[in-house]
N, C-alpha and C positions, 0 to 999 in steps of 0.2 A: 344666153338666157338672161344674164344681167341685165342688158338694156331692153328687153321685154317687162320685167320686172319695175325697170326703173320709167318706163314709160306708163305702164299702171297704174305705180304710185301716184307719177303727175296727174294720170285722171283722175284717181280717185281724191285728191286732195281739191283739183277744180272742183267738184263738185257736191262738197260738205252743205248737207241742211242749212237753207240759213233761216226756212219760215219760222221757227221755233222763237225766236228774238224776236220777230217782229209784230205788230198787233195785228195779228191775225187771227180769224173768228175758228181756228183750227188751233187747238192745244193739245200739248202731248199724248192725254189720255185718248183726244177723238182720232190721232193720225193712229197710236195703236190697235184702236179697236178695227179701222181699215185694213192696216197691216193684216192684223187676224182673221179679217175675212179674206182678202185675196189671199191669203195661206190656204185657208178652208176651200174656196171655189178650186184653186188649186190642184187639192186633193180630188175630191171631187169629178175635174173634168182629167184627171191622171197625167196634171202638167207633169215638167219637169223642176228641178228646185230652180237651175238654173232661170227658167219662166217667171219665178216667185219674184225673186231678187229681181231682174230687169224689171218688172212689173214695179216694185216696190223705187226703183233708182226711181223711175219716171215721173211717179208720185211725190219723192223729194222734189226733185230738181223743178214739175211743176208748179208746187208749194211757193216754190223760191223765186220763184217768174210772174204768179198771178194769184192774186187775191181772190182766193174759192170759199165760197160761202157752205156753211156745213150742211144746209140742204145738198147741194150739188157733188158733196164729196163721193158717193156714191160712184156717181156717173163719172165722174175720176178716176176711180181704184176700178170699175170696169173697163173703162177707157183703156187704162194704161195696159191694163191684165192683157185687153184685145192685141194692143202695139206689141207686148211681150212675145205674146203665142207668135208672133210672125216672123220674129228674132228670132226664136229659140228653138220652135217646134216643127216638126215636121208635118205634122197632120193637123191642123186649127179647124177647131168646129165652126159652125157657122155662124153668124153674126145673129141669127135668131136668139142663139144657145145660149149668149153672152148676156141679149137683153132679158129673156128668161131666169135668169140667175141672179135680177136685183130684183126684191119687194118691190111691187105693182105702185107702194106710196109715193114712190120717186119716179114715178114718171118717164123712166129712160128710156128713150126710144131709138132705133136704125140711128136716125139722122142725125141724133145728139148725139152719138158713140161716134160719128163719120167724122163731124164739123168739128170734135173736139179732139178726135185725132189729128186734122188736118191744122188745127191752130198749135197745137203742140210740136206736132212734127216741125214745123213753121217757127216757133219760139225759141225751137234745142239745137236751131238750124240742121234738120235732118240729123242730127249725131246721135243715136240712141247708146253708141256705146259708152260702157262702162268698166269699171275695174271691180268687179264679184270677189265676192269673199273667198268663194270654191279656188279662183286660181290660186293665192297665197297661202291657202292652206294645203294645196297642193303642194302647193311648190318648198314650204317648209316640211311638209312629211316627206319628201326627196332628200332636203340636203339636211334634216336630221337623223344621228344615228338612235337605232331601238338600243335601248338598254335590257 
């Protein structure tokens, strides 16, 4: 179980925020209030937490690759949500359901959810995985005792 753990950690350390530092037109406040909706849609479509998080990795590690303009955030935090369900979930609604689920103001369409998948997938060279918070807290509710 060590070097499962310890493999983890190395992804999870590959992969720390880095858009946060950099001039980018996305500030703390605006990645949180995405966060909070893909939490919300979430809930909602009866994801899983596990869904949230992958969803939420994606969104970093995008951030960190390409400069996204806070119109298009949006179509990001659905985007990713869509890559999540496919990772995670067993039963993924339909691609309609997704674009359905952002304000008509943003314009997201099929083809922008598909071509922004496919640039992404493309960028993270196919690797969606990541090291979730669920497994370490797991794994220390094991090897600590209850008092």
């Amino acid at each position: 179980m060590g070097s499962i753990l310890e493999h983890m950690s190395e992804k999870e350390s590959k992969y720390i925020p880095k858009f946060i530092s950099d001039a980018s037109a996305i500030s703390e406040c605006n990645r949180t209030k995405l966060m909070s909706w893909i939490m919300d849609l979430s809930s909602r479509f009866y994801f899983k937490l596990e869904t949230s998080l992958a969803a939420i990795n994606i969104v970093d590690r995008a951030l960190g690759l390409f400069k996204i303009s806070l119109e298009k955030l949006p179509l990001l935090g659905i985007t990713a949500l869509f890559m999540a369900t496919k990772y995670e979930e067993i039963m993924i609604p339909h691609l309609a359901n997704f674009v359905g689920a952002v304000p008509e103001v943003y314009k997201v369409t099929k083809e922008a959810i598909l071509n922004l998948e496919s640039s992404l997938l493309l960028a993270l060279d196919f690797d969606l995985g990541y090291a979730s918070p669920l497994l370490f807290i797991h794994q220390y509710s094991m090897t600590t005792p209850l008092s």
